[in-house]
N, C-alpha and C positions, 0 to 999 in steps of 0.2 A: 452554068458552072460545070467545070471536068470532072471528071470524076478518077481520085487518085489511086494512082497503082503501089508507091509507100507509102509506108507510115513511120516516122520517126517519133517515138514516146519523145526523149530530152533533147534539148540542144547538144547536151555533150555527146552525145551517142555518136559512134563510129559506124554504125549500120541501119539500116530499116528493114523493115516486113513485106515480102510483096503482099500485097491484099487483093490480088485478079487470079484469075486462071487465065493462062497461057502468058504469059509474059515472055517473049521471045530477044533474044539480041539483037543490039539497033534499036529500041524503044527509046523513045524521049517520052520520060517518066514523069509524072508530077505528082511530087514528094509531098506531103503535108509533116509537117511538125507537131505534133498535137497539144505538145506543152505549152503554145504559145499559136498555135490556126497559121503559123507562116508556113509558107511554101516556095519552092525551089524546083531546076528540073533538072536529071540526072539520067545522063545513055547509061540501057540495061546494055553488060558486053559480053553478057550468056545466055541461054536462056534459065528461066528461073523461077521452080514452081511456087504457088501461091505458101505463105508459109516460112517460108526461107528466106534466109537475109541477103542484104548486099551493100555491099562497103560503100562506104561514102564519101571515102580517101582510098589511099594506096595500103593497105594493109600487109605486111611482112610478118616472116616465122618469127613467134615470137613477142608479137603486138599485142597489147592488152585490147581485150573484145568491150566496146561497152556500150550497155543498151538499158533502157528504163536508167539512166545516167549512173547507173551500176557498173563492173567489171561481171561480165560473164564468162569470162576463159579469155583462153590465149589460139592467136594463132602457130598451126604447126606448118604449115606452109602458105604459101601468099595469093594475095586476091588482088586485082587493080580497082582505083573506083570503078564502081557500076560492075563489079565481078560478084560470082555466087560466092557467099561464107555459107557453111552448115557444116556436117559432121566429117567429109573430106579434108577440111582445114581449119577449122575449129575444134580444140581441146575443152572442159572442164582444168580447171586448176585444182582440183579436189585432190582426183589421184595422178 
């Protein structure tokens, strides 16, 4: 068995977790689902530390963030699948 570099909490979720150190651009990822043990695979198109999410779709300014099948924020500028989201282009909807 591989061993996987996301993790997607929900199906709804728009992002995953990297879960390696050094994940580089160019990776062909194998995604796990945890909600459901399914799995998927998805080119990293940055590099992207362990930690930090990454789009699962094409994400645009603007886009509802969601993870743990939650809304966690919004993007403030855009990410393509397999691109890094974190505090660059990730907002809080707070303030």
């Amino acid at each position: 068995m591989s061993i996987p570099q996301l993790l997607v909490h929900h199906k709804a979720d728009n992002v995953g977790v990297v879960v390696v150190e050094g994940l580089t651009a160019g990776t062909e990822m194998l995604c796990v689902v945890t909600e459901d043990n399914s799995d998927f695979k998805l080119t990293a198109n940055a590099d992207v530390p362990i930690g930090h999410k990454v789009a699962l779709t094409d994400l645009s300014a603007g886009d509802t963030v969601v993870k743990y099948g939650e809304d966690i924020g919004k993007m403030v500028g855009a990410a393509e699948q397999g691109g890094h989201v974190h505090v660059h282009n990730l907002k809080t909807k707070r303030w």
